[in-house]
C-alpha positions in Angstrom: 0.0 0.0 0.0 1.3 3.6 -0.7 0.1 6.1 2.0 0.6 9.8 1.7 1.6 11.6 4.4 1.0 15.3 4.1 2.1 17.4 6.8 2.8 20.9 8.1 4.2 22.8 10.7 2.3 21.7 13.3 1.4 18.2 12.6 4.8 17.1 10.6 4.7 14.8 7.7 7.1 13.2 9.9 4.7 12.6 12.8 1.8 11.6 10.5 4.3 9.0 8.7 5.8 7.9 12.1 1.9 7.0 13.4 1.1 5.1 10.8 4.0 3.0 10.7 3.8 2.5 13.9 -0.3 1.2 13.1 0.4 -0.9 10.2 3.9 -2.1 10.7 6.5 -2.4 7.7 6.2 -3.5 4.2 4.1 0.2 2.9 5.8 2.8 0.6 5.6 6.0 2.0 5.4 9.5 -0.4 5.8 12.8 2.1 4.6 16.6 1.3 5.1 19.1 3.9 2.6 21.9 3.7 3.4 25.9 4.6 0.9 26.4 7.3 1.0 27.6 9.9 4.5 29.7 8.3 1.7 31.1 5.4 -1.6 31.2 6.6 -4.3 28.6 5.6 -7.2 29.8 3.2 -9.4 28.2 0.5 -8.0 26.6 -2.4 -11.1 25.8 -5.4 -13.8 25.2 -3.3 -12.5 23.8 -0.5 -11.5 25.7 2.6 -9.4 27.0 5.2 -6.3 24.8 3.0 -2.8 25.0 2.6 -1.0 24.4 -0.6 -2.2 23.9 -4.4 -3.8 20.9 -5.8 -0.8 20.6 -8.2 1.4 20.1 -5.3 -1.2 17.4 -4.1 -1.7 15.5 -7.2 1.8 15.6 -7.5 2.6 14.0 -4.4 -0.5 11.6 -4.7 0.8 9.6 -7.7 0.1 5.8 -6.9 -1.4 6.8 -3.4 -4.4 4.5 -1.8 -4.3 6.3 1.8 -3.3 9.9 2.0 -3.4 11.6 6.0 -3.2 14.7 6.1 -4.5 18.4 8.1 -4.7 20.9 5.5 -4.0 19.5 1.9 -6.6 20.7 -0.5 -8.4 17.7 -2.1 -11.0 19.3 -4.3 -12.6 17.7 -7.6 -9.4 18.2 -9.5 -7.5 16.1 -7.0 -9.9 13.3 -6.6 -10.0 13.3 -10.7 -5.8 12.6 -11.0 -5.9 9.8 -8.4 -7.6 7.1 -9.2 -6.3 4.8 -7.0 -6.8 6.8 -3.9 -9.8 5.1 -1.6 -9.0 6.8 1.7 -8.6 10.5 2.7 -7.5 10.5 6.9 -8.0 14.4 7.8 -6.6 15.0 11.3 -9.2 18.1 12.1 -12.5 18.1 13.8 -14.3 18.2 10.5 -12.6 17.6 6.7 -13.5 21.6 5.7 -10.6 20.8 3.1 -12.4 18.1 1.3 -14.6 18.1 -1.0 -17.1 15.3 0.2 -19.3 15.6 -2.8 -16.2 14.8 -5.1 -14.9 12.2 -2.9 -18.0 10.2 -2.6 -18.2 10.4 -6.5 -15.0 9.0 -6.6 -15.4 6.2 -4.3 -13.4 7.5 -1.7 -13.7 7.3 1.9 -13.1 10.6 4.1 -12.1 10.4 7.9 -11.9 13.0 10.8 -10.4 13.6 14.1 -13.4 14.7 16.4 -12.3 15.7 19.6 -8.4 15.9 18.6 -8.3 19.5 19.8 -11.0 19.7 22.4 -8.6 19.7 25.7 -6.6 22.5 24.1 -9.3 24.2 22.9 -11.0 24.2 26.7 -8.1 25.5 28.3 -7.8 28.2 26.1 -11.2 29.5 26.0 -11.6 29.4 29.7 -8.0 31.1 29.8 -9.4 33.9 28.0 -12.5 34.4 30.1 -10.7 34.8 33.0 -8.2 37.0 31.4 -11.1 39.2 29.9 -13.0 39.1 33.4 -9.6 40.2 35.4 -8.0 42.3 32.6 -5.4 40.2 33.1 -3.4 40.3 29.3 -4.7 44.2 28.8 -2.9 45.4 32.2 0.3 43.6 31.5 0.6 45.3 28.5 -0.5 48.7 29.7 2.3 48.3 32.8 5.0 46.6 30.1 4.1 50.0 28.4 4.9 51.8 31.4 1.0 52.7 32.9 0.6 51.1 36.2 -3.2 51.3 36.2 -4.2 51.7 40.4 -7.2 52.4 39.8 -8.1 48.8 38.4 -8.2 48.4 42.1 -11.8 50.9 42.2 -14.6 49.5 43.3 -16.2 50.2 39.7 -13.1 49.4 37.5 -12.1 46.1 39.3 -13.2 42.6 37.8 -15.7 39.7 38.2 -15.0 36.5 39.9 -16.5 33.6 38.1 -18.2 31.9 41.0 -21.6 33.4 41.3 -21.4 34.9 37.5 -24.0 33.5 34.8 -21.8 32.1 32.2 -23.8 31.6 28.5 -22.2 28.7 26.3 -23.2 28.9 22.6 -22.5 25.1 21.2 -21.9 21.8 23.1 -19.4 19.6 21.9 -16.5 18.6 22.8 -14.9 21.8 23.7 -17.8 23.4 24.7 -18.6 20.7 27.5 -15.3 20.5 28.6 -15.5 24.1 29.2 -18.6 24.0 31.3 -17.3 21.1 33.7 -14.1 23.8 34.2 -16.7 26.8 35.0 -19.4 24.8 37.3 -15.7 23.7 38.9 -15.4 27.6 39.8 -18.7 27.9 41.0 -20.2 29.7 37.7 -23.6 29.2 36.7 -23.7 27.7 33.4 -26.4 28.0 30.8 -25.9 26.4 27.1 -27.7 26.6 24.0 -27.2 24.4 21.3 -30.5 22.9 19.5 -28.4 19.2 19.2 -27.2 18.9 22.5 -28.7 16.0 25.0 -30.7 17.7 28.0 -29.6 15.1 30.3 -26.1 15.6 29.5 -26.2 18.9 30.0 -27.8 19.0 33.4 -25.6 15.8 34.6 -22.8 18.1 33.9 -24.5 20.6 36.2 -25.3 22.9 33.4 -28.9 24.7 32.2 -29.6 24.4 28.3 -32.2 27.3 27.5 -32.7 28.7 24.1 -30.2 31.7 22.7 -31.9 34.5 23.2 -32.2 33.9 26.8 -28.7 33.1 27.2 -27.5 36.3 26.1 -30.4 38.2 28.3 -28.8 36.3 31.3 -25.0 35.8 31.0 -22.5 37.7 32.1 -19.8 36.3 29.7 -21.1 34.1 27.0 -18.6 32.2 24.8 -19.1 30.6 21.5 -18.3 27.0 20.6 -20.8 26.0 17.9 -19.6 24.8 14.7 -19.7 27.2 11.2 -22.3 26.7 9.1 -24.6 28.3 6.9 -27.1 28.3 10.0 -24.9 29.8 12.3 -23.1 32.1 10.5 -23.3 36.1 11.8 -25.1 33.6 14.8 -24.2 36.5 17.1 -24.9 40.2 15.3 -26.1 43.9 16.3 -29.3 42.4 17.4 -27.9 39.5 19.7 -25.1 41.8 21.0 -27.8 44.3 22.0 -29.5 41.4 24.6 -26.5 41.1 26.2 -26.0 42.5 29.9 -24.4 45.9 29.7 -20.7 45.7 30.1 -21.0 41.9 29.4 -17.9 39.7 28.1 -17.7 37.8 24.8 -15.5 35.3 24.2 -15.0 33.6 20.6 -12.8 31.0 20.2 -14.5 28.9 17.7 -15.1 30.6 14.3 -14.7 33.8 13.2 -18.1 33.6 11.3 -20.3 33.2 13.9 -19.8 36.8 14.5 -20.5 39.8 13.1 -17.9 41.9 13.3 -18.8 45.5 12.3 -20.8 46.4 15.4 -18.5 45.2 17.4 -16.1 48.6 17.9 -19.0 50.6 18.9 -20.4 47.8 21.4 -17.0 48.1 23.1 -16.9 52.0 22.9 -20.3 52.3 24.3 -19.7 49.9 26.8 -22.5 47.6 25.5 -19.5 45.0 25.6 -16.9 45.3 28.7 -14.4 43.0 27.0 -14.0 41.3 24.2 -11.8 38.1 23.6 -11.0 37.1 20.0 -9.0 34.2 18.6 -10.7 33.4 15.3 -11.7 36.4 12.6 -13.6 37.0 9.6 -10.3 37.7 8.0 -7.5 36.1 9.1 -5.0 37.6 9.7 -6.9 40.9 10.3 -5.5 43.7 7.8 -3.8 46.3 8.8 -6.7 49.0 9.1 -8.4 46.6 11.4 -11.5 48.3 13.2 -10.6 46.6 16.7 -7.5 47.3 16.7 -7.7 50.3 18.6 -11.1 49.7 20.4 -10.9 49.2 24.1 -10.8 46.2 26.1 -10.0 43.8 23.2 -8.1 40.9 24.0 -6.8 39.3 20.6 -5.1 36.1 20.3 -3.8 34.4 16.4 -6.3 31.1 16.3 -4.0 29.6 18.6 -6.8 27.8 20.9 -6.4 24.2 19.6 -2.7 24.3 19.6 -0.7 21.6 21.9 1.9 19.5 20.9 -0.8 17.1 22.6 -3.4 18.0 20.2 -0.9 17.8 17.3 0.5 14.3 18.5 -3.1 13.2 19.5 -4.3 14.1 15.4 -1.7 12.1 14.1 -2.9 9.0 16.3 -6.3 9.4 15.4 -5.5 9.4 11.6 -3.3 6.8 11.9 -5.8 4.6 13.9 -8.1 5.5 10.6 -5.3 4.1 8.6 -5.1 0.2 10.5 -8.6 0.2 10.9 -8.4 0.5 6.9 -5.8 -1.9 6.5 -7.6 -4.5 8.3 -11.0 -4.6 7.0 -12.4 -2.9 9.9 -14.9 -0.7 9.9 -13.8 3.2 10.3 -14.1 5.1 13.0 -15.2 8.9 12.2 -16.2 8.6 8.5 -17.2 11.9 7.1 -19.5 10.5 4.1 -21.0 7.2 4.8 -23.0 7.3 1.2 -19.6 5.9 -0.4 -20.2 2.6 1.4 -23.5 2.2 0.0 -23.4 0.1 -3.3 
């Protein structure tokens, strides 16, 4: 069998070959392509997104492959049309956004994904910048590394929130997001989530309250978004959400840049409609230079770094790998992303 490994920065060719050996054993020919993200940023490539690298360079590297594993190669229409031979696609993300799975189920090909790869990363993070948006805790360090030593953070009406006793909203429950409530009911928060495919009983074993959006952002404090992008929940949260927030509440995205709107949120901050505002994803990324946030107040901003661990990197080449034996051996997969190509 010859496997593809296509890496990148983060999760190396080497690592993704390295897993895979280590699943199938010896005795499979090996073709490697290291991709420039995270050095060049990722972004679509035909119509697949958020990708690295060209098709040519894919197709290239493809010749005579049956398994390719990979985070962010591009395998569009094109790709699936110049490998004929290829029958399995392991994408090392928590959905294959760089796939074409219309294309790959014409082709007979089988697509896999790495739910949950991230999410312990991804937890940490978010609740990282919660508290750091609740405490001011990454916009006074800078303002005292610039040389303001801001006392009067220490006023009665400028100081912070503690999380216990503050309504916390969570917009999405998966992975991430229910690792992030366990975290906040640890502190003492009260949670509320809404997320119309969530279990009830999950929720409320966890010690959380699901309730429908609109009266999350009426009751929470901090809300912070963990739903998945789609053409559903794009602009989820816009001028008319933001305004049903608490004044001076906190919003947190470290999801998707597209669930929010962007443009009314430099006069939210100004106004005080918003009293912080954390941000690791964008509608743009990387923001341009003329970026409206950048000098609104309160903003804490972050370059999509929330899923990144060497964990999360060493745990995605497992996964794919795992994908890979399960392959070799008949089995069943795991995490297949289009079950139609199964079907005779």
């Amino acid at each position: 069998m010859r496997i593809l490994a296509a890496g990148d920065h983060f999760v190396g060719t080497g690592l993704l070959a390295d897993a895979v050996r280590a699943e199938v054993g010896a005795g499979h020919e090996f073709s490697e392509l290291t991709l420039p993200w995270p050095v060049e940023p990722f972004g679509p490539v035909a119509n697949v997104h958020e990708a690295s690298g060209t098709e040519e360079q894919v197709i290239e590297a493809l010749a005579g492959a049956e398994v390719a594993v990979t985070q962010m190669a591009p395998f569009t229409k094109q790709v699936f049309a110049a490998a004929p031979g290829l029958k399995l696609v392991s994408v090392c993300r928590g959905g294959p956004v760089n796939v074409d799975l219309a294309a790959a189920t014409e082709a007979g090909v089988a697509v896999t994904y790495a739910p949950g790869r991230n999410a312990g990363a991804a937890a940490e993070f978010a609740v990282g910048m919660i508290l750091a948006a609740m405490r001011r805790i990454s916009t006074s360090s800078a303002e005292l590394l610039g040389g303001t030593w801001r006392g009067d953070y220490y006023a009665y009406d400028q100081t912070g929130l503690e999380l216990d006793g503050t309504t916390v909203g969570l917009v999405g429950y998966g992975a991430i997001g229910a690792r992030v409530a366990k975290v906040l009911v640890a502190f003492g928060a009260k949670v509320l989530v809404s997320d119309p495919f969530a279990d009830p009983a999950r929720i409320s074993a966890d010690g959380a309250e699901l309730v429908e959006l609109d009266d999350l952002l009426r009751r929470s404090f901090v809300v912070s978004l963990h739903a998945r992008l789609t053409e559903e929940t794009r602009h989820l949260i816009d001028a008319a959400k933001l305004a049903l927030l608490p004044e001076g509440a906190v919003l947190v995205n470290t999801a998707r840049g597209g669930l929010l709107d962007y443009s009314p949120l430099p006069e939210a901050l100004r106004s005080g409609r918003l009293g912080a505002l954390a941000l690791d994803v964008y509608d743009v990324e990387p923001p341009p230079a003329d970026w409206a946030l950048r000098d609104a107040p309160n903003v804490i901003a972050t370059p999509h770094l929330a899923g990144t661990s060497k964990q999360t990197a060493e745990r995605a080449a497992s996964i794919v790998a795992a994908e890979v034996g399960r392959y070799a051996r008949g089995e069943a997969l795991a995490n297949l992303a289009n079950p139609e190509v199964l079907r005779p």
